[in-house]
C-alpha positions in Angstrom: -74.0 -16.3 112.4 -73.6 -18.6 115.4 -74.3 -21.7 113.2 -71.5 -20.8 110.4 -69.0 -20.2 112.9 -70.0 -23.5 114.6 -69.6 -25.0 110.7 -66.0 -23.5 110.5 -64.6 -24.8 113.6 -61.6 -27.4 113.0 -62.4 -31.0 112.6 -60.0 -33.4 115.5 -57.9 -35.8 113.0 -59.2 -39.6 113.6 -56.7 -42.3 114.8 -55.8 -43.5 111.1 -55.0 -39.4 109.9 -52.6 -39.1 113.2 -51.4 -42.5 112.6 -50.2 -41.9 109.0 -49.1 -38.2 110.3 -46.7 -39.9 112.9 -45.6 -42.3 110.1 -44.3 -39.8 107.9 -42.1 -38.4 109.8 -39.9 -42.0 110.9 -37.6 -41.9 107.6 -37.2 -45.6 108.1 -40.9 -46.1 108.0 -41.0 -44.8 104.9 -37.9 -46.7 103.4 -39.1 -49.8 104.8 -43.0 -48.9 103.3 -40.8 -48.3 99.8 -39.6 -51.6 100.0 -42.6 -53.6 101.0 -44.6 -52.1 98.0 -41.8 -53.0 95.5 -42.1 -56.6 96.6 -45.8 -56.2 96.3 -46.4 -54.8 92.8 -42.9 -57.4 92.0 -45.7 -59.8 93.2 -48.3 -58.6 90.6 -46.2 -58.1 87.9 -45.2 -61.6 88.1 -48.9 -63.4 88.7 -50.5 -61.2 85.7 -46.8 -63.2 83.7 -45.7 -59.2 82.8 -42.5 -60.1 84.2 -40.8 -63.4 84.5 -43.0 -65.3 82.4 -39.9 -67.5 81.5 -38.6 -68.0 83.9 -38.3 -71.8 83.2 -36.7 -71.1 79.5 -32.9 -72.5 79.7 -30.8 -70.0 79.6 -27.3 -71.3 81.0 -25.3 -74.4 81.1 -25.8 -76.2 84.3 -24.5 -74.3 87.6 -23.7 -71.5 85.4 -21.9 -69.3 87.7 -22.6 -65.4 88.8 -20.8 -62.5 86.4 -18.8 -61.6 89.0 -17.5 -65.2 89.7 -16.4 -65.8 86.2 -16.9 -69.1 83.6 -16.4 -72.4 85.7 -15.9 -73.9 82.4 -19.4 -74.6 81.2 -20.5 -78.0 80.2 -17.8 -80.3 78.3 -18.6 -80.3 74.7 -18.4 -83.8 73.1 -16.5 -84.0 69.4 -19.1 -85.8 67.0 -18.7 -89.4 67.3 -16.7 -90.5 64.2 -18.4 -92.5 61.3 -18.1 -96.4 62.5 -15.6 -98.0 60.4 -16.8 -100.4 57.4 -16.6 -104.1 58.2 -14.5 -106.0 56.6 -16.0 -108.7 54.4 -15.7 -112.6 55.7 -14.3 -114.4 53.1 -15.3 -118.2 54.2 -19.1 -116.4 54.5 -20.3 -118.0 52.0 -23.6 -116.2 51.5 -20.9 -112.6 51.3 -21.7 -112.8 47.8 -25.6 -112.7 47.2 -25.6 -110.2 50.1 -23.4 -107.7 47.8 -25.8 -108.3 45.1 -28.8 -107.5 47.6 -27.4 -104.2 48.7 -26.4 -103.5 45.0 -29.9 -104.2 44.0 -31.5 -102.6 46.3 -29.3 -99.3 47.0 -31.3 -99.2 50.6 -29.4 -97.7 53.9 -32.1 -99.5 55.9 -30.5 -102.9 55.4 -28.2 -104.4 57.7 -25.1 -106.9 56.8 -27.5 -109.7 56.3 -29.8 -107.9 54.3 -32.5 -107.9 56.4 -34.5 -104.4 56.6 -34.2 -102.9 59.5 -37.8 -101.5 60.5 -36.9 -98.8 63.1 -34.0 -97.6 60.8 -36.5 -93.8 60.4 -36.9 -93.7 63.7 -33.0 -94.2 64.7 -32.6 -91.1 62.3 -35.1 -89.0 63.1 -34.1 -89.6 67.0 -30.2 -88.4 66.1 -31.8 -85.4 64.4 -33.4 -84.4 67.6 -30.1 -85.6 69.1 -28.1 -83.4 66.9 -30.6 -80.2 67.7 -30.5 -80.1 71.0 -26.9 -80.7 71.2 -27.1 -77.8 69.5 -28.9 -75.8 71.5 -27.1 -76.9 74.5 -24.1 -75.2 72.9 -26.3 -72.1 72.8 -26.4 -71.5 76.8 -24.5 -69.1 78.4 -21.4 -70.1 80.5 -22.3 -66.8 83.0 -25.2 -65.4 84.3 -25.8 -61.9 85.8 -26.6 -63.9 89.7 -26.0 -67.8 87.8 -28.3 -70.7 87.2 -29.5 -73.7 88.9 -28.9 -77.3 87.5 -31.4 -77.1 84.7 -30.0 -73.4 83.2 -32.7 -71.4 84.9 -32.2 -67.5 85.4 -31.8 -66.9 89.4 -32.9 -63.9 89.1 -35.8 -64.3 87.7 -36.7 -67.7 89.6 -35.9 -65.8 92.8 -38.7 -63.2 91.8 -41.1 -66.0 90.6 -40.5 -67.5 93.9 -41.2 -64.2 95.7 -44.4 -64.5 94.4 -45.4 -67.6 96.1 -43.7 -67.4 99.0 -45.2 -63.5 100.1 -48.8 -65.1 98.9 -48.2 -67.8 101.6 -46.8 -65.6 104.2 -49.4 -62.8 103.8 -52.2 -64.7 103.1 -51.9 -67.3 105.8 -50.6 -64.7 108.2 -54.0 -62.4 108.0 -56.5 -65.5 108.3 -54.6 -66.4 111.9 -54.6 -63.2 113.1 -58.4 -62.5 111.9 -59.4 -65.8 113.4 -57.2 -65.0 116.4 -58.5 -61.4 116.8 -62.3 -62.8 116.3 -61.9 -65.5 118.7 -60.0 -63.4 121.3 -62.3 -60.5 121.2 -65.6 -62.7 121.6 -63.7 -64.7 124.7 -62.1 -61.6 125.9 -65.6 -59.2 126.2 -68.0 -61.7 126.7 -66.5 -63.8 129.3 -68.2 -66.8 131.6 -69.2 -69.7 129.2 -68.0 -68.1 126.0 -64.6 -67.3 127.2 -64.4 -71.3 129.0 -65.6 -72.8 125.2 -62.8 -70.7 123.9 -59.7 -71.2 126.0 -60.5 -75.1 126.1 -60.2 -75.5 122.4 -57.3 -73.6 122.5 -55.9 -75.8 125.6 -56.3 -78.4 123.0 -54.3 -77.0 119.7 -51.7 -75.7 122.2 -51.4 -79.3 123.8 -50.1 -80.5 120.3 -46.9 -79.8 119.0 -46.9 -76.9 116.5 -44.9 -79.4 113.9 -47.1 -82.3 114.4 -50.4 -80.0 114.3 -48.9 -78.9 110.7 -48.5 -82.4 109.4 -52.0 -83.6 110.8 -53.5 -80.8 108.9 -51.6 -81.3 106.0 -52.3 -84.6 106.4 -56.2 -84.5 106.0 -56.3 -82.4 103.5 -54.4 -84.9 101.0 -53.4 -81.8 98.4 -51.1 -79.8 97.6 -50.8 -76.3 96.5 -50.7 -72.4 97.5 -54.3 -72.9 99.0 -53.6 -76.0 101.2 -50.4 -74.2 102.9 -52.4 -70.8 103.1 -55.4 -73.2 105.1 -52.2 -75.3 107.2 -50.6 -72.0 108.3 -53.6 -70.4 109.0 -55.7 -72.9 110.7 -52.9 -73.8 113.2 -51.5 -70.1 113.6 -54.0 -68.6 115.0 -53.2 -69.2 118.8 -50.7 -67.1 119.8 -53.0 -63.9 118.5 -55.8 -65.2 120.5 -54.5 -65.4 123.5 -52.7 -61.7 123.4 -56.2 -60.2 121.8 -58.3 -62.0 124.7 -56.1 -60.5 127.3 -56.7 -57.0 125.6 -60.5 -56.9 125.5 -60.6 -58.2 129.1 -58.5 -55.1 130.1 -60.2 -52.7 127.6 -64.2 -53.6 128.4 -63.8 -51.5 131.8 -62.5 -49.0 130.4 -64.7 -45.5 130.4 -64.7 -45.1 126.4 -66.2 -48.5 126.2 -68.8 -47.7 129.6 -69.9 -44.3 127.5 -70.2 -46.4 124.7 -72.7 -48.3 126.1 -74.1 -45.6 127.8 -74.9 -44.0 124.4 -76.8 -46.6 123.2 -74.2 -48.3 120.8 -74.5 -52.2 120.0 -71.5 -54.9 121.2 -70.3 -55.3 117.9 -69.6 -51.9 117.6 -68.0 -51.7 120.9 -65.8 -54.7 120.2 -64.6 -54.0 116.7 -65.4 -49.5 116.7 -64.1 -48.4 119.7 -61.7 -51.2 121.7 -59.8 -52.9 118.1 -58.5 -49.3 117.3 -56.6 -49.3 120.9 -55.6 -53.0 120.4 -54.5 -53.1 116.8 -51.4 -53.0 117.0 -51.0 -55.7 118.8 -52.5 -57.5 115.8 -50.2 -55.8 113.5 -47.0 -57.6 115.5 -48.7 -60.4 115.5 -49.2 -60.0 111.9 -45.3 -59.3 111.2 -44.2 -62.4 113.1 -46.6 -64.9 111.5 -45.4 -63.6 108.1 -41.7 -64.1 109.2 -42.9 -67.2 110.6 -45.0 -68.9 107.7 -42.2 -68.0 105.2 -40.3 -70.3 107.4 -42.6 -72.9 107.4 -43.1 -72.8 104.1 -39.1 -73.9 103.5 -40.2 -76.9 105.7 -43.0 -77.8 104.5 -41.6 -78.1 101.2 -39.0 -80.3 102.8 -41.0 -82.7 104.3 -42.7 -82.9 101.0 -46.2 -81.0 102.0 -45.1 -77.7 100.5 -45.5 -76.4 97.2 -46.3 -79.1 94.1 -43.8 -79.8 91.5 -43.8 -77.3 88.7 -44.2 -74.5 91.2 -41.0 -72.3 93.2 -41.0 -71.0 95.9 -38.5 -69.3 98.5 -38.5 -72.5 100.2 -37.9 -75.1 97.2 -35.3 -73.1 96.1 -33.6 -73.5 99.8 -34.3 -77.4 99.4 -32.7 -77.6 96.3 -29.4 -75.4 97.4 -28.8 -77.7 100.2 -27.4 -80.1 97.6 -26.0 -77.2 96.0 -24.0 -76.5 98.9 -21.9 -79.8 98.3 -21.0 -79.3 94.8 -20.1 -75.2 95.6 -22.6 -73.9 94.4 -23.7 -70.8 96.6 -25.5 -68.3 94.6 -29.0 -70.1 94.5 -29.0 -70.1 98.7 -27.8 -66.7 98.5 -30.3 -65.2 96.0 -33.1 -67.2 98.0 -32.0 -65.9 101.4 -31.0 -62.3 100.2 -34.6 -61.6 98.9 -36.3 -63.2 102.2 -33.7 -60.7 104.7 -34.6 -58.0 102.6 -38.5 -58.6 102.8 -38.6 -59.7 106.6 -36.4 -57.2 107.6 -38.4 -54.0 105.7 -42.2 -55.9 106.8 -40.9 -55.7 110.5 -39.7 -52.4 110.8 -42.5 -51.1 109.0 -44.8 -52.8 111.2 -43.0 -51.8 114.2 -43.6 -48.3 112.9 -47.0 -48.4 112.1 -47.7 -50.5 116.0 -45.6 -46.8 117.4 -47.9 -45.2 115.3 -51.1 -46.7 116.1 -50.7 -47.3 120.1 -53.0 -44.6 121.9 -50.0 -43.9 124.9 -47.6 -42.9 122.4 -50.2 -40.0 121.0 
């Protein structure tokens, strides 16, 4: 009897039940949670090519403007050139004659005046057939699109969610291997102390010595590619400071703490005192860390790109479309930096309220 009601006391919540309970009731939390998952299955859509998938298909006439903005007057339709009037005869030539003859004769288009056959006389035609088509299709293009095109008759729309993908990969991606290098390297420093904690802070006197810019390029530098992968290993092999230092301080302050001394006392190994019982009560401090290296590495993404490290040709991004709206600019044309800008508010500004959220959530004084 004792034993079942023991069995049917109630269970205390752990810290990630109360966390989400706290969570649900902030109504921008969950707005801001809304919008980070649509940019995330937007993400997947796009990489598995459900959505978007032609993106580079020409759609528009150059700079095609927005719907809303009206026709700008498309591109400026050439009349077919007129047939090339018939030279008149010489008549002190005095070979005019036989060369009538020839043509008469011979009935052929490929010879010239002199009656000399003209061996690339195919290949002239077949190039003003191809001429011809794609004059054609150019006709095709629309003169508006729903948010316009860029100079080569791309969708925006759809190149702004292509770029998305890339862009939310490199910010994500590079974002969680600083803060899990940071958060490993603080926590080791930070418990362990003496030697350890010395190694530790004097390779990261040496990465903080070096401008953040210039630490960038070296990386980028030696590893001679590019590609997604090479920015995720720039960003996140040179981001990873500023979440060491913050972690370090934590676990200093944490390993005297009584939870951790009756940890110990119960027999339980360091690992599991580091990363069981003290990372709970110092994650959110890697969670803001997390939201300003995404904002962050989306940033230096655009730069990277414009130095001419970023993302290879072929592929968009966030931050090549920025570099190419900075000519844009000159001609007028707005709605390629305002697409590209629009999308990035919208995600930064959800990811760091969410994350603010989830840090209230999480932090052990607030419970």
């Amino acid at each position: 009897m004792a034993e079942q009601h023991m069995t049917n006391q109630p269970t205390s919540p752990g810290l990630w039940a109360l966390a989400w309970r706290r969570l649900r009731g902030d109504k921008v939390a969950m707005v801001s949670l809304a919008v980070v998952a649509a940019f995330l299955a937007m993400l997947v859509l796009s990489s598995t090519g459900l959505i978007v998938a032609d993106w580079e298909q020409e759609v528009g006439v150059n700079y095609a403007p927005p719907h809303f903005a009206g026709a700008a007057g498309g591109l400026a339709q050439k009349s077919p050139a007129a047939p090339e009037a018939a030279v008149p005869d010489n008549p002190f030539d005095p070979l005019a004659a036989d060369i009538k003859a020839i043509r008469a004769q011979s009935g052929s288009a490929a010879l010239d005046m002199y009656g000399v056959t003209d061996p690339l006389a195919a290949e002239m035609a077949e190039l003003r057939a191809v001429t011809q088509g794609a004059a054609g299709a150019q006709t095709a293009r629309r003169e508006t699109l729903p948010f316009g095109a860029d100079k080569w008759g791309h969708d925006i729309i759809k190149k702004t969610i292509k770029g998305a993908e890339t862009s939310i990969v490199v910010g994500l991606v590079a974002a969680t291997l600083a803060v899990a290098l940071g958060t490993m390297f603080g926590a080791v420093s930070g418990y362990y102390g003496g030697v350890v904690d010395d190694f530790f802070n004097w390779f990261y006197s040496i990465f903080t010595s070096i401008p953040s810019i210039l630490m960038i390029l070296t990386v980028a530098a030696v590893l001679q590619q590019k590609g997604v992968a090479t920015i995720v290993l720039i960003l996140g092999l040179t981001g990873w400071t500023g979440p060491y230092r913050l972690i370090r301080a934590e676990y200093m302050k944490h390993k005297a703490r009584e939870y951790v001394m009756a940890a110990d006392a119960i027999g339980a190994s360091t690992w599991r005192k580091m990363f069981s019982h003290i990372f709970p009560n110092v994650s959110h401090v890697a969670l803001v860390q997390l939201s300003i290296l995404v904002v962050g590495f989306i940033k230096a993404e655009v730069i990277l790109s414009f130095l001419g490290f970023g993302v290879p040709v072929g592929v968009v991004s966030w931050g090549s479309m920025l570099n190419e709206a900075q000519n844009e600019l000159i001609l007028g044309k707005w709605w390629q930096l305002t697409a590209a800008a629009a999308a990035m508010a919208l995600l930064v500004t959800a990811f760091s309220l969410f994350t603010d959220a989830l840090r209230d959530a999480l932090d052990p004084k607030l419970k």
